[in-house]
BATIZA-107017 format. One record per residue: z negated, x negated, y of N, C-alpha, C, CB in turn; residue in three letters. Coordinates in steps of 0.1 Angstrom, whole numbers, plus 5000, padded with zeros to 4 digits. Glycine has a CB too. Example, Ala and Ser with C-alpha at 12.3 -4.5 7.8 and 13.67 -1.06 7.14 Angstrom:
# residues 2
NODE  nzz  nxx  nyy cazz caxx cayy  czz  cxx  cyy cbzz cbxx cbyy  aa
NODE 4922 4868 4943 4922 4877 4955 4922 4868 4967 4910 4887 4955 ala
NODE 4929 4872 4978 4929 4863 4989 4921 4871 5000 4943 4859 4994 ser
This chain:
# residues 96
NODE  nzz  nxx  nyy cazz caxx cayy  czz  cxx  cyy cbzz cbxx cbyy  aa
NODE 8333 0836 7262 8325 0847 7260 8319 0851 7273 8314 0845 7249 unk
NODE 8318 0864 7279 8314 0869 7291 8300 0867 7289 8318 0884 7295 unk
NODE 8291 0859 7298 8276 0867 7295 8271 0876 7300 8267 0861 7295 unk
NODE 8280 0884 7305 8274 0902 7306 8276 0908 7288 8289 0915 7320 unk
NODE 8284 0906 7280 8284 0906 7268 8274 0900 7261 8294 0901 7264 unk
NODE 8270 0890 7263 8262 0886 7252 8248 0887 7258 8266 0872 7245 unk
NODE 8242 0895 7269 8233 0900 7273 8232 0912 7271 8231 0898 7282 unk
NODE 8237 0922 7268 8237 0936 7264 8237 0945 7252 8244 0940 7268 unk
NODE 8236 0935 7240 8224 0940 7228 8213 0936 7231 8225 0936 7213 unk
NODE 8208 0929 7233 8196 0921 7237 8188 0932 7248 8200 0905 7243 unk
NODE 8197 0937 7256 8192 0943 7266 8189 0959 7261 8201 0940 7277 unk
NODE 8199 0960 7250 8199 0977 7248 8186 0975 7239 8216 0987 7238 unk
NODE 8183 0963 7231 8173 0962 7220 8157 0966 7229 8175 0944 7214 unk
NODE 8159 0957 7236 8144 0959 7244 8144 0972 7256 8140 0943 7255 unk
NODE 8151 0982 7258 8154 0991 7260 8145 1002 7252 8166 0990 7260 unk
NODE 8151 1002 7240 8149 1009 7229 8131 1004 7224 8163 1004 7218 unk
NODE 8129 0996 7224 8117 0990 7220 8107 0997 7229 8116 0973 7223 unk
NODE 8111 0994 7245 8107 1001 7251 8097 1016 7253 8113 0999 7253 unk
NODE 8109 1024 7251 8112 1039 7249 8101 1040 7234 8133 1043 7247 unk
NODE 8105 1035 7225 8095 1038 7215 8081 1034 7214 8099 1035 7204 unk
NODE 8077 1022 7222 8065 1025 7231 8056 1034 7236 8067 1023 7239 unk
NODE 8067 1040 7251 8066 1044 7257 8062 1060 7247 8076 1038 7265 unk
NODE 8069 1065 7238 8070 1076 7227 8056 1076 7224 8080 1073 7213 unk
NODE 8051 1064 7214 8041 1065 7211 8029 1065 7217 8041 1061 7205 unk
NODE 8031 1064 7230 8016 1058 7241 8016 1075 7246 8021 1042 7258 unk
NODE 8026 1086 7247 8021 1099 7250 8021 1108 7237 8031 1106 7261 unk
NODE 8024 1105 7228 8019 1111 7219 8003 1109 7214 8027 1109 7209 unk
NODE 8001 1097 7215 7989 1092 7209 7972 1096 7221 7994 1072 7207 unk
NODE 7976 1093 7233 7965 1091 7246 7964 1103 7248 7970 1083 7261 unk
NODE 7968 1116 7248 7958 1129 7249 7949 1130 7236 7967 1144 7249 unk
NODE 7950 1128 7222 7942 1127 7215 7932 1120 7210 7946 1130 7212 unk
NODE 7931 1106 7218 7927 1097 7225 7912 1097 7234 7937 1096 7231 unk
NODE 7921 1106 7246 7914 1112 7253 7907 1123 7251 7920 1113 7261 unk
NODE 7910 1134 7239 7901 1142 7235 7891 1136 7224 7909 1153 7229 unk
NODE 7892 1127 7217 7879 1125 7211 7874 1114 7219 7879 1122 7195 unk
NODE 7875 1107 7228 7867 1102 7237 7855 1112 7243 7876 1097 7246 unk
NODE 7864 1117 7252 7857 1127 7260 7854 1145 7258 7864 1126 7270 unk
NODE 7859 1149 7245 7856 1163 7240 7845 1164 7231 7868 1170 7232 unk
NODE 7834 1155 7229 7824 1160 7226 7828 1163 7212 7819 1170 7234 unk
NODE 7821 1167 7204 7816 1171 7182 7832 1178 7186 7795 1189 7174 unk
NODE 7837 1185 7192 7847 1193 7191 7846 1204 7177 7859 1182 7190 unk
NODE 7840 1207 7171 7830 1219 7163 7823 1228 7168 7821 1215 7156 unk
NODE 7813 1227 7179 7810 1233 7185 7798 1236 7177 7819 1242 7189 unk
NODE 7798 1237 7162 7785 1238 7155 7776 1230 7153 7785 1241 7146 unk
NODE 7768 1234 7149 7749 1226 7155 7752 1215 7140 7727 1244 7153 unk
NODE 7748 1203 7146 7751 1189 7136 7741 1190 7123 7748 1174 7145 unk
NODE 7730 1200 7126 7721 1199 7118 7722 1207 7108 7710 1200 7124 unk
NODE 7730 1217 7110 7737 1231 7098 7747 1221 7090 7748 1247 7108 unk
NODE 7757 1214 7097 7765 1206 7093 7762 1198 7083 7769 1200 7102 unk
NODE 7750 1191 7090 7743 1177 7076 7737 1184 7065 7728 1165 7081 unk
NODE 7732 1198 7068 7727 1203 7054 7737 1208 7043 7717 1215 7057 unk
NODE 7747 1213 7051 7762 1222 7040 7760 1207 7033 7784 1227 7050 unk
NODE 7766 1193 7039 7772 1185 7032 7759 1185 7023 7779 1173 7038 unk
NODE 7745 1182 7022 7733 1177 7020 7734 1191 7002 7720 1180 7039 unk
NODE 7737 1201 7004 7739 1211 6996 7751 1208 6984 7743 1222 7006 unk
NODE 7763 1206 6990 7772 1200 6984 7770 1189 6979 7779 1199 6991 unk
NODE 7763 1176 6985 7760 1172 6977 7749 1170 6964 7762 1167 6981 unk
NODE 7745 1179 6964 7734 1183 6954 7741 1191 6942 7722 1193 6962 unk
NODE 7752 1196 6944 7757 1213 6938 7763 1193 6925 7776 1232 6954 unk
NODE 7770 1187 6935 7781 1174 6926 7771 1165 6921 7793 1164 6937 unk
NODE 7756 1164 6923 7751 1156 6913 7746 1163 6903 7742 1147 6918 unk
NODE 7736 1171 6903 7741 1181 6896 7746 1181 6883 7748 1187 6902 unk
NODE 7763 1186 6886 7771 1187 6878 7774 1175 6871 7781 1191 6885 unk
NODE 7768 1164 6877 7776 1148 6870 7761 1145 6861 7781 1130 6885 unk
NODE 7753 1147 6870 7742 1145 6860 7742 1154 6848 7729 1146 6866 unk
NODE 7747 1166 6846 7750 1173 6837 7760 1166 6821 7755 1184 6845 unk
NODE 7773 1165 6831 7781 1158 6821 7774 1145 6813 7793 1154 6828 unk
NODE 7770 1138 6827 7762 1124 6812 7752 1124 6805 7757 1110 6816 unk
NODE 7741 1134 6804 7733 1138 6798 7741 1140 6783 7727 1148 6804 unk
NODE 7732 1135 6773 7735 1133 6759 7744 1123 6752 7741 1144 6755 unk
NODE 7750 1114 6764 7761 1101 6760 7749 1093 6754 7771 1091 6775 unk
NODE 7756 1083 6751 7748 1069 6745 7757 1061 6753 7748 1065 6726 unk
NODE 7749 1054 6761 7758 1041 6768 7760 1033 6760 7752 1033 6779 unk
NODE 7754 1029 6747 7757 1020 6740 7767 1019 6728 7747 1015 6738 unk
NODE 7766 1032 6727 7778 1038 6717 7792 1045 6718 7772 1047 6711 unk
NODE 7802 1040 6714 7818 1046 6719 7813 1057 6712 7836 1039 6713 unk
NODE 7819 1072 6713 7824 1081 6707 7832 1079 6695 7830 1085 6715 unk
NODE 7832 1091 6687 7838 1088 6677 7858 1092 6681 7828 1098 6664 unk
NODE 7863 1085 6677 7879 1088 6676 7885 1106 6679 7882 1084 6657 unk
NODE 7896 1107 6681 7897 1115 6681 7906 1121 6665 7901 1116 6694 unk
NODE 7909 1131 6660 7907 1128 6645 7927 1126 6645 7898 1145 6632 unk
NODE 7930 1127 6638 7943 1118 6636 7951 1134 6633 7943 1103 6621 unk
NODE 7962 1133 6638 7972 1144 6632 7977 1147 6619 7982 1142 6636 unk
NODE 7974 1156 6614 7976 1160 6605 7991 1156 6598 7972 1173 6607 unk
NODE 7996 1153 6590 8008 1142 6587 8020 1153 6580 8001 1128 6574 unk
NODE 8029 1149 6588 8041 1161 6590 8051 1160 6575 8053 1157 6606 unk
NODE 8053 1171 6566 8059 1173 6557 8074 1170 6559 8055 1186 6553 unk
NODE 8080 1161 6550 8095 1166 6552 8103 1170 6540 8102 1155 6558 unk
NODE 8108 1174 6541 8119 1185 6533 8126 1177 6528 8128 1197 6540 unk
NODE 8129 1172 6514 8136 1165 6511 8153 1173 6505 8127 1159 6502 unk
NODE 8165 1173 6508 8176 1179 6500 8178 1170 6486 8189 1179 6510 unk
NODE 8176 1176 6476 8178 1168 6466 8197 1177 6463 8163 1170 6453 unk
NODE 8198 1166 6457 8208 1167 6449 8216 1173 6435 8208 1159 6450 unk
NODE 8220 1184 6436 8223 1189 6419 8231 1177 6407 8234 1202 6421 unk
NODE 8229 1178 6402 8235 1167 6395 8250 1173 6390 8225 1161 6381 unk
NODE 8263 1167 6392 8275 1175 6389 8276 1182 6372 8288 1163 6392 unk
């Protein structure tokens, strides 16, 4: 066996390893570098920001405190009622 042969998957392997590295290290480092160094990147005032969510979350308790009002924690619900029970058509038979 040559070992220029049996060095050259090995070699195309880490090649390839390489390169996809190399792929992900410029895809990834400008955006990287933008939330490092680009600041809120919004541009809007943090304090408008914390109230929307601060709003929102008031609009969703709210609403949930709405839904559990009138449960009984300690009581299941009643069933839901049962389907009404399906007729079948019997063919009777004439008698010869």
């Amino acid at each position: 066996m040559n070992p220029r042969e049996s060095l050259s998957a090995p070699f195309v392997t880490s090649i390839a390893a390489i390169g996809l590295i190399v792929l992900t290290a410029v895809l990834t480092v400008p955006s990287l570098l933008a939330a490092a160094f680009g600041g809120t990147g919004g541009g809007a005032d943090p304090a408008e920001q914390i109230a929307a969510h601060i709003d929102e979350y008031e609009e969703l308790r709210a609403e949930y405190e709405a839904r559990f009002k009138g449960r009984s924690v300690f009581f299941r619900p009643p069933p839901p009622p049962r389907p009404a029970p399906q007729r079948r058509e019997e063919t009777r038979e004439e008698p010869p």
